[in-house]
C-alpha positions as CSV (number, residue, x, y, z in Angstrom):
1,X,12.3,26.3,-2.7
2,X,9.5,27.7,-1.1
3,X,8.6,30.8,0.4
4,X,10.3,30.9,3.7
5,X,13.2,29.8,1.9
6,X,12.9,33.0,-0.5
7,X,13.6,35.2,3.0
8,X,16.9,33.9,4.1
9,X,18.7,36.1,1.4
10,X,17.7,38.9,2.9
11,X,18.0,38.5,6.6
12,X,22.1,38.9,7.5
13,X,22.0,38.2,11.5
14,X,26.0,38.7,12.1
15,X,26.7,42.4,9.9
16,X,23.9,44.1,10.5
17,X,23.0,42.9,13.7
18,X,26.5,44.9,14.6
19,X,25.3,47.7,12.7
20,X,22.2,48.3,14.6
21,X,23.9,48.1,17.4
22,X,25.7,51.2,16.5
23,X,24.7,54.1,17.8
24,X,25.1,57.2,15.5
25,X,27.6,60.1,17.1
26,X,25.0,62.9,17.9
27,X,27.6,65.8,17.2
28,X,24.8,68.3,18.8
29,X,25.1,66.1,21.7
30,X,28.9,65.9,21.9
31,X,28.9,69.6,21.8
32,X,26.3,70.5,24.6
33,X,28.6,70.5,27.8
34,X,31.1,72.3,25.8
35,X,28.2,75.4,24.6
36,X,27.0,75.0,27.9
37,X,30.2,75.7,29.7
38,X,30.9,78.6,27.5
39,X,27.4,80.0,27.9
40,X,27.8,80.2,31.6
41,X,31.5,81.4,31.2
42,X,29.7,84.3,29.1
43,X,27.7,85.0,32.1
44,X,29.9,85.0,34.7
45,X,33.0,87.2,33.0
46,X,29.7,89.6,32.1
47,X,28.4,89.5,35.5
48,X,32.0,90.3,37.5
49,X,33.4,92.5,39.9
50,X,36.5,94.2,40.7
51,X,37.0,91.9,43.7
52,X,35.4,88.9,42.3
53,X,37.8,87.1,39.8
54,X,38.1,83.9,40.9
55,X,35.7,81.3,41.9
56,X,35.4,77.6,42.1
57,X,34.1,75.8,39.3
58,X,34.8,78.5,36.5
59,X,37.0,78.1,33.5
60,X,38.5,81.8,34.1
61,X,40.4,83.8,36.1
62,X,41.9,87.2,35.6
63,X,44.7,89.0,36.8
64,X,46.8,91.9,36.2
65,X,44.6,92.4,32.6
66,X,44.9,88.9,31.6
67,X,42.3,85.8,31.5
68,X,43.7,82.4,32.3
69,X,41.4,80.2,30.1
70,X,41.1,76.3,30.9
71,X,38.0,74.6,29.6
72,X,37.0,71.7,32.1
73,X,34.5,69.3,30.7
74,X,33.8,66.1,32.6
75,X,36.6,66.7,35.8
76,X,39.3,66.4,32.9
77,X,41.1,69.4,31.1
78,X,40.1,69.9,26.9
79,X,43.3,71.5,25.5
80,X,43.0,74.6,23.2
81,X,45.8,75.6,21.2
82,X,47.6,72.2,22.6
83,X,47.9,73.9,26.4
84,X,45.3,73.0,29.2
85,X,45.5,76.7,30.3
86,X,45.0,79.9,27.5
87,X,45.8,83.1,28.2
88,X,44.1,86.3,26.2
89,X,43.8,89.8,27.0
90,X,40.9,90.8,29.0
91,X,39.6,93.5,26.9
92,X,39.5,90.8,24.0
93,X,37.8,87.9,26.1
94,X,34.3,88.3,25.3
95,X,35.4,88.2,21.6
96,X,37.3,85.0,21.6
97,X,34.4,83.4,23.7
98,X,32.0,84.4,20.5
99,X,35.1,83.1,18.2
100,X,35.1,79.7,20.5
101,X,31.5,79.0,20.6
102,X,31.6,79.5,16.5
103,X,34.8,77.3,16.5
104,X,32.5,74.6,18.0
105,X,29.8,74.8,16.9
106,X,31.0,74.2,13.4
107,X,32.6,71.1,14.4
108,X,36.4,71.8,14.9
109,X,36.2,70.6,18.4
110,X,34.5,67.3,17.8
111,X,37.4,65.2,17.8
112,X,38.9,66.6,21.0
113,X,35.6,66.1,22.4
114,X,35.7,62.6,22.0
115,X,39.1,62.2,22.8
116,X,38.1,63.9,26.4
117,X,35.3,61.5,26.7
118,X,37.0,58.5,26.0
119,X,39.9,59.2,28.5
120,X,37.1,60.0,30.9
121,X,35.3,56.4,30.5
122,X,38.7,54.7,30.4
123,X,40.1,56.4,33.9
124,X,36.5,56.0,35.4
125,X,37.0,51.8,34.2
126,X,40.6,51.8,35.3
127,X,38.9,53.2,39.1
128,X,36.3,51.2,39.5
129,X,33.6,53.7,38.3
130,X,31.5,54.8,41.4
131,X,33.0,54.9,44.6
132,X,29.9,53.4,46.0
133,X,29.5,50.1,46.9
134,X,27.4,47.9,45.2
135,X,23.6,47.0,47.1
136,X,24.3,44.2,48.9
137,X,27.6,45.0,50.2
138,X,28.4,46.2,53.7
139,X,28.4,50.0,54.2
140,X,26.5,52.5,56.1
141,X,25.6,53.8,53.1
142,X,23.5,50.7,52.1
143,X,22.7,49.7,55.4
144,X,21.5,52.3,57.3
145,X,17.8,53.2,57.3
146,X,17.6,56.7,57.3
147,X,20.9,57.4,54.7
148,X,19.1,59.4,52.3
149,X,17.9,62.2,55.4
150,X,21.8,62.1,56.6
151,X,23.1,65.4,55.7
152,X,26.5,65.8,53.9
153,X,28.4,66.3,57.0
154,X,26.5,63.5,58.9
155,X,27.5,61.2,55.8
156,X,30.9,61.8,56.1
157,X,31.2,61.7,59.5
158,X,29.6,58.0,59.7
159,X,32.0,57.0,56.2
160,X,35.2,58.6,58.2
161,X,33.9,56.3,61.3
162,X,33.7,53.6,59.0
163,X,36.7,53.2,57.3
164,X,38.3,53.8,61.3
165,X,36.0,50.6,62.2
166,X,33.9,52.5,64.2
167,X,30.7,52.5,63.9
168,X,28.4,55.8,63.7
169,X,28.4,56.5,67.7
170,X,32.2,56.1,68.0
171,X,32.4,52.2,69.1
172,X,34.6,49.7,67.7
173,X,33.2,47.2,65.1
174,X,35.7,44.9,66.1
175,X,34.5,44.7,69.8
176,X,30.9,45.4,69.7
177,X,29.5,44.6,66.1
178,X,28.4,46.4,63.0
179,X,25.9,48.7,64.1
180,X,24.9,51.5,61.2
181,X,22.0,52.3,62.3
182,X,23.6,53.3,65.5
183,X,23.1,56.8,67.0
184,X,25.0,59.8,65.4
């Protein structure tokens, strides 16, 4: 038997090759959007005003003493309690925030966490994942020059064109030819 031999008990390719290619749950990770979210929750229900309670993008609303709770992590809904939307009393909001971010941070929330990410990566596989067309393929968005300057509006005024078959000046594709780089 000679040396080189010696090293093949060792060296398992097929096991451990699978094992490396694990990659270890970072729970600090997992937990960041969810800290995050309440941190700026914190700051917003601190920073209100009479006339200001609702906005877009926040997990709260009150009304008539009474904060509607939903935590949004990823454009999907994480249950609390098993509802999507919690209600608590105003004057004890601030409190259960605290209580929450404890709650999480000690790891009760993991598995719900991972649940929500999970659902997230299998609807965004069932779609398609991005919207946007792969390089290559024939949109204004890949073949027009000056794309990235386009403002929002301007970018959804040559995709609404588009999808008409028009190109970005208002003329038919089917009658004139594909033109992106046409003229808004």
């Amino acid at each position: 038997m000679g040396l080189l031999d010696s090293l093949a008990g060792f060296i398992d390719n097929e096991g451990l090759a699978e094992a490396f290619a694990i990659k270890p749950d970072d729970p600090v990770k997992t937990r960041r959007p969810l800290l995050d979210g309440l941190a700026r929750t914190r700051e917003q229900f601190a920073e209100r005003s009479l006339g200001a309670t609702k906005g877009s993008g926040r997990w709260w609303q009150v009304q008539n003493g009474i904060v509607a709770f939903t935590v949004k992590l990823g454009g999907m809904t994480l249950p609390l309690n098993g509802a999507p939307t919690n209600h608590i009393p105003e004057a004890m909001f601030a409190a259960f925030l605290d209580k929450l971010e404890q709650v999480v941070n000690d790891g009760a929330l993991d598995e719900a966490i991972k649940v929500n990410q999970n659902e997230r990566a299998r609807q965004q596989a069932a779609s398609g994942g991005s919207r946007r067309l792969p390089r290559g393929e024939r949109h204004p968005s890949n073949d027009r020059e000056d794309w990235d300057s386009l403002t929002w509006a301007q970018r959804q005024k040559v995709n609404a064109l588009y999808r008409d078959g028009r190109n970005p000046d208002g003329t038919s594709i089917a009658e004139l030819g594909y033109k992106p780089d046409a003229p808004l």
